[in-house]
TORKOL-4160 file (C-alpha; in steps of 0.2 Angstrom, whole numbers, padded with zeros to 4 digits, m for minus):
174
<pt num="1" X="0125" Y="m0049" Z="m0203"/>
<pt num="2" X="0119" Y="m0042" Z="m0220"/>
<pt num="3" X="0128" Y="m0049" Z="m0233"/>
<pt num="4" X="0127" Y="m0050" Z="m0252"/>
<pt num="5" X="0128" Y="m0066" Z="m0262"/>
<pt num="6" X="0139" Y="m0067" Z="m0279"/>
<pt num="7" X="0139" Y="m0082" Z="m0288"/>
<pt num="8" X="0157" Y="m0085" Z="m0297"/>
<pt num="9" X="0161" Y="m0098" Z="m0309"/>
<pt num="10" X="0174" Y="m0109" Z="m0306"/>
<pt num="11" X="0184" Y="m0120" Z="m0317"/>
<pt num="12" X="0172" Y="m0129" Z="m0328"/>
<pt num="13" X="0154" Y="m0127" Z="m0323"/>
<pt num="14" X="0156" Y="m0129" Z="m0304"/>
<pt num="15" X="0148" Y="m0113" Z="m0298"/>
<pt num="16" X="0151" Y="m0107" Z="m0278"/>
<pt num="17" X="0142" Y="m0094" Z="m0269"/>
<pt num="18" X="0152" Y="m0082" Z="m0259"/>
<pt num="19" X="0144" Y="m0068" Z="m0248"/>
<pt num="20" X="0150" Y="m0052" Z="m0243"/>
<pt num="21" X="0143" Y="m0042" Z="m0231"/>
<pt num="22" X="0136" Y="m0026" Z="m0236"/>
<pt num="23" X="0138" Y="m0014" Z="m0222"/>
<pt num="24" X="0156" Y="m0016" Z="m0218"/>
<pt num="25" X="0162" Y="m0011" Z="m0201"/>
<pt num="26" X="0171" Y="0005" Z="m0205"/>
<pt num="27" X="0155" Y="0010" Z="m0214"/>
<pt num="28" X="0143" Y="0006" Z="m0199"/>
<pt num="29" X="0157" Y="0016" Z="m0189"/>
<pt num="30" X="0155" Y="0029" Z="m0197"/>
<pt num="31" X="0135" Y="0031" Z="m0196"/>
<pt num="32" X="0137" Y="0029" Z="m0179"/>
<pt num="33" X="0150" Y="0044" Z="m0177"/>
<pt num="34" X="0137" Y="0053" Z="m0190"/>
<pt num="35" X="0122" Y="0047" Z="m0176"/>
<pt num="36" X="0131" Y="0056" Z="m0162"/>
<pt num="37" X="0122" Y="0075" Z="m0161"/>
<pt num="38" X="0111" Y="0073" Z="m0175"/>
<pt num="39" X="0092" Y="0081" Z="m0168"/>
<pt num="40" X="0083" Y="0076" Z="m0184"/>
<pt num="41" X="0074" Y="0061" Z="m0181"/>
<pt num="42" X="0073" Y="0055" Z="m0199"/>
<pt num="43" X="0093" Y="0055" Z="m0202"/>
<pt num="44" X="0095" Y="0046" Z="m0186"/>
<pt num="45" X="0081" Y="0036" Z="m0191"/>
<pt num="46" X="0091" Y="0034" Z="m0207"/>
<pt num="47" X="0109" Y="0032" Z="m0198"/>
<pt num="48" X="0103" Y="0017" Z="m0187"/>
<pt num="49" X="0096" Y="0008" Z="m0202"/>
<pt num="50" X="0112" Y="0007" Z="m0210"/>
<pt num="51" X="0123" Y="0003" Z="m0193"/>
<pt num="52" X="0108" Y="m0011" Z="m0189"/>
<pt num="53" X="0112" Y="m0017" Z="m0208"/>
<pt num="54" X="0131" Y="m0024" Z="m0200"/>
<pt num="55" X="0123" Y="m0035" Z="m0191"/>
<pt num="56" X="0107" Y="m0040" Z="m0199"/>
<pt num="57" X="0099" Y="m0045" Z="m0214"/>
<pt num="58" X="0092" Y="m0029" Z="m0224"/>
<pt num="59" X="0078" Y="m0038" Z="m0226"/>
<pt num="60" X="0075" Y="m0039" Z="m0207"/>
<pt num="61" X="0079" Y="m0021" Z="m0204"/>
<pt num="62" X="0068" Y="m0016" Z="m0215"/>
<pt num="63" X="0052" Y="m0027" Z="m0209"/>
<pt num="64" X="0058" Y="m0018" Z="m0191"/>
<pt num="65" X="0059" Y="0000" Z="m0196"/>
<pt num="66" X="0042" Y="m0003" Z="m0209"/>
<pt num="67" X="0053" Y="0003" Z="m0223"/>
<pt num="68" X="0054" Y="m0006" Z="m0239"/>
<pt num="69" X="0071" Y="m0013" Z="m0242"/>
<pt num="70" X="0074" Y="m0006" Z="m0258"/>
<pt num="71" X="0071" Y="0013" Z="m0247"/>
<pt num="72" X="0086" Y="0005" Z="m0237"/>
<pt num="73" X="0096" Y="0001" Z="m0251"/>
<pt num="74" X="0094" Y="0017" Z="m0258"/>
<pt num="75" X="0100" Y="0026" Z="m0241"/>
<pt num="76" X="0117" Y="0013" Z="m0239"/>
<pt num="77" X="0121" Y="0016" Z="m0254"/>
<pt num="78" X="0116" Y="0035" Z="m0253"/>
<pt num="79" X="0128" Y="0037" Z="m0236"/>
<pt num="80" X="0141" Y="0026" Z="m0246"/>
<pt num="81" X="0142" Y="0037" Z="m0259"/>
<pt num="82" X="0138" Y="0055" Z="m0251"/>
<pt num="83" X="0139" Y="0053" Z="m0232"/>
<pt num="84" X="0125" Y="0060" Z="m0223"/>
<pt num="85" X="0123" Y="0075" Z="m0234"/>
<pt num="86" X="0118" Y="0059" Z="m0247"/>
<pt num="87" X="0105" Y="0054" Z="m0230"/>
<pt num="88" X="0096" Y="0073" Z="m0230"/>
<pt num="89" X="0081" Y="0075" Z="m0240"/>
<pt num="90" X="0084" Y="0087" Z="m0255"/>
<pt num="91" X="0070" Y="0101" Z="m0258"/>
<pt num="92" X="0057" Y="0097" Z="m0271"/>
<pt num="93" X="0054" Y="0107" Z="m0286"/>
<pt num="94" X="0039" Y="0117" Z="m0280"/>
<pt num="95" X="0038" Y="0132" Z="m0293"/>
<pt num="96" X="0045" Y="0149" Z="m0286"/>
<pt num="97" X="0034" Y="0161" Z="m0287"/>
<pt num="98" X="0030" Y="0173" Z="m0304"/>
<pt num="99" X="0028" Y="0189" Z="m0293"/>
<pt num="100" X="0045" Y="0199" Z="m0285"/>
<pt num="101" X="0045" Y="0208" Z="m0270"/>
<pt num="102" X="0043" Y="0223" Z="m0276"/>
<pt num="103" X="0025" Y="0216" Z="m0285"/>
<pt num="104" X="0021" Y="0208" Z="m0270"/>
<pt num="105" X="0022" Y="0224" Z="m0261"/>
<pt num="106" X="0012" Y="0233" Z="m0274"/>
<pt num="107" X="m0002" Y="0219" Z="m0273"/>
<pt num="108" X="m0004" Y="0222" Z="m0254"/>
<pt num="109" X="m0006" Y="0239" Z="m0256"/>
<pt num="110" X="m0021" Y="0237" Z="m0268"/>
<pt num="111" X="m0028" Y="0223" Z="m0257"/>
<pt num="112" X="m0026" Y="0234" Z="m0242"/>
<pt num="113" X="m0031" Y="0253" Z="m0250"/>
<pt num="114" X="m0045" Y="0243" Z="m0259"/>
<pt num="115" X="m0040" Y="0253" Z="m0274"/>
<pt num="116" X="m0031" Y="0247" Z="m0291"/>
<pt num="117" X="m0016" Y="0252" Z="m0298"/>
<pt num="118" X="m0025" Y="0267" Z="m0305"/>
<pt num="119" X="m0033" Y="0272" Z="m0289"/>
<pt num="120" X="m0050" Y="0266" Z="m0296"/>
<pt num="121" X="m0059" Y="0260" Z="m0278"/>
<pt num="122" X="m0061" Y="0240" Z="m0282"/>
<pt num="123" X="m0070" Y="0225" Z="m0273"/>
<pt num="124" X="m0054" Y="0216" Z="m0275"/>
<pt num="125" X="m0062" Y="0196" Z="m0280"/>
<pt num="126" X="m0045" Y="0182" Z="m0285"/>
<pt num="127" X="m0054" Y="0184" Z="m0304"/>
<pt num="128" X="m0052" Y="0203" Z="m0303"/>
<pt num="129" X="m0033" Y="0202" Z="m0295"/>
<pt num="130" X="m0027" Y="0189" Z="m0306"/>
<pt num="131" X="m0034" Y="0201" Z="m0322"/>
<pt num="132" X="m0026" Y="0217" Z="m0313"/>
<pt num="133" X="m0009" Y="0207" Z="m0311"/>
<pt num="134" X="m0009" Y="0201" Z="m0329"/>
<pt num="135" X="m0015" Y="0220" Z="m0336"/>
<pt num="136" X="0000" Y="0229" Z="m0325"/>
<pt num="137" X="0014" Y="0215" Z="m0326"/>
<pt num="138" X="0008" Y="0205" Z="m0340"/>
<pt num="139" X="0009" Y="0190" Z="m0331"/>
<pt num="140" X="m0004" Y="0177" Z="m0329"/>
<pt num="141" X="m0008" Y="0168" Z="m0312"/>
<pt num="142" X="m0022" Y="0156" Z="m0308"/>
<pt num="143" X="m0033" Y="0158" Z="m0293"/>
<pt num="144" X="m0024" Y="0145" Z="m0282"/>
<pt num="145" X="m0007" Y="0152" Z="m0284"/>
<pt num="146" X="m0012" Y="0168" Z="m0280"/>
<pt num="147" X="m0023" Y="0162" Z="m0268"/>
<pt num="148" X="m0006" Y="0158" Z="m0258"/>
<pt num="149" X="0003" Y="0173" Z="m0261"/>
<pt num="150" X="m0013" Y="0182" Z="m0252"/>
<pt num="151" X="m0013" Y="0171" Z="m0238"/>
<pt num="152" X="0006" Y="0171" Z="m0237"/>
<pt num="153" X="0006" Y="0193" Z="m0237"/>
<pt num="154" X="m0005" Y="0189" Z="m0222"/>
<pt num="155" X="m0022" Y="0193" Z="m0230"/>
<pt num="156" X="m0037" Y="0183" Z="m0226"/>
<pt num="157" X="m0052" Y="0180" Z="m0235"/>
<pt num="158" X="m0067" Y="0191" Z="m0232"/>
<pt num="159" X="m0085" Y="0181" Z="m0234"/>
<pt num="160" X="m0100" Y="0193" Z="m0235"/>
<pt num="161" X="m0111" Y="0192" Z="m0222"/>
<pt num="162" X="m0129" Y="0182" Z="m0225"/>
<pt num="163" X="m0142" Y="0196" Z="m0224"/>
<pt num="164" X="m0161" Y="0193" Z="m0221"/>
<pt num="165" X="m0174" Y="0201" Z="m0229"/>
<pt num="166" X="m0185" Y="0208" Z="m0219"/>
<pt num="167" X="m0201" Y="0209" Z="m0227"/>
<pt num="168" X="m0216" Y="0225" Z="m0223"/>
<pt num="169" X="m0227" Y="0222" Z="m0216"/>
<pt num="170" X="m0246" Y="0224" Z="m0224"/>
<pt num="171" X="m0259" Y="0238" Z="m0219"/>
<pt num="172" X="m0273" Y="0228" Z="m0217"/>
<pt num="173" X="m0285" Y="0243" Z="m0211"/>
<pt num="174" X="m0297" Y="0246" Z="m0219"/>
């Protein structure tokens, strides 16, 4: 079982250890209810970890799963506090994006007229995009952000071909 030692003082400096387990049975109940339907692997992963923890030692658990026991801690304490929505990963604070839909749309009309805003016919490059962006909306982007957005509008990038130069040939008559 996985318990938890507390030390307690008793009456002059005698000192006893007590454990307490620290999965209890109702909590290792409920994972396993939790576990029952669940299709992502990771949060059953998660689930069986904490319903393991009832009946062994954390530290064993964890050496089996190949987790480190403070990761398995942090999920018993997680589904202790939260339930399983304390188990699933929360997003991570990529940065949305600087340009609307509306922009967007504008910028794949230029990419795909090769024309600017102006109707000036362009060789669009990510230099010259990211200067037209910043000229017509006043915002800045660098070239992998916008990188990105092209690929994500579908819009792959166009390599010039290697040409050879064919050299003429000499007269030699004479």
């Amino acid at each position: 079982m996985c318990y938890i030692t507390t030390v307690h003082k008793h009456s002059g400096d005698n000192y006893m250890a007590t454990k307490k387990r620290a999965v209890s049975d109702e909590t290792a109940k409920q994972a396993q209810d939790a576990l029952t339907g669940i299709k992502e692997a990771l949060l059953a992963v998660k689930l069986q970890t904490i319903i393991s923890c009832s009946k062994h030692p954390v530290e064993t658990v964890s050496s089996v799963i190949g987790k480190n026991r403070v990761t398995v801690w942090r999920w018993i304490r997680a589904f202790k506090e939260s339930g399983i929505d304390g188990l699933i990963d929360k997003p991570k604070g990529h940065n949305p994006s600087k340009l609307n839909k509306e922009q967007r749309e504008q910028i794949a009309a230029w990419l795909k007229t090769g024309e600017n805003s102006k109707g000036i016919p362009t060789h669009w490059t990510l230099k010259k995009l990211s200067m037209a962006i910043e000229e017509e909306y006043g915002i800045k982007i660098t070239k992998t952000p916008l990188w990105i957005t092209i690929q994500s509008m579908g819009f792959r990038k166009k390599a010039p071909r290697q040409q050879t130069s064919v050299r003429p040939e000499k007269n030699t008559a004479s």
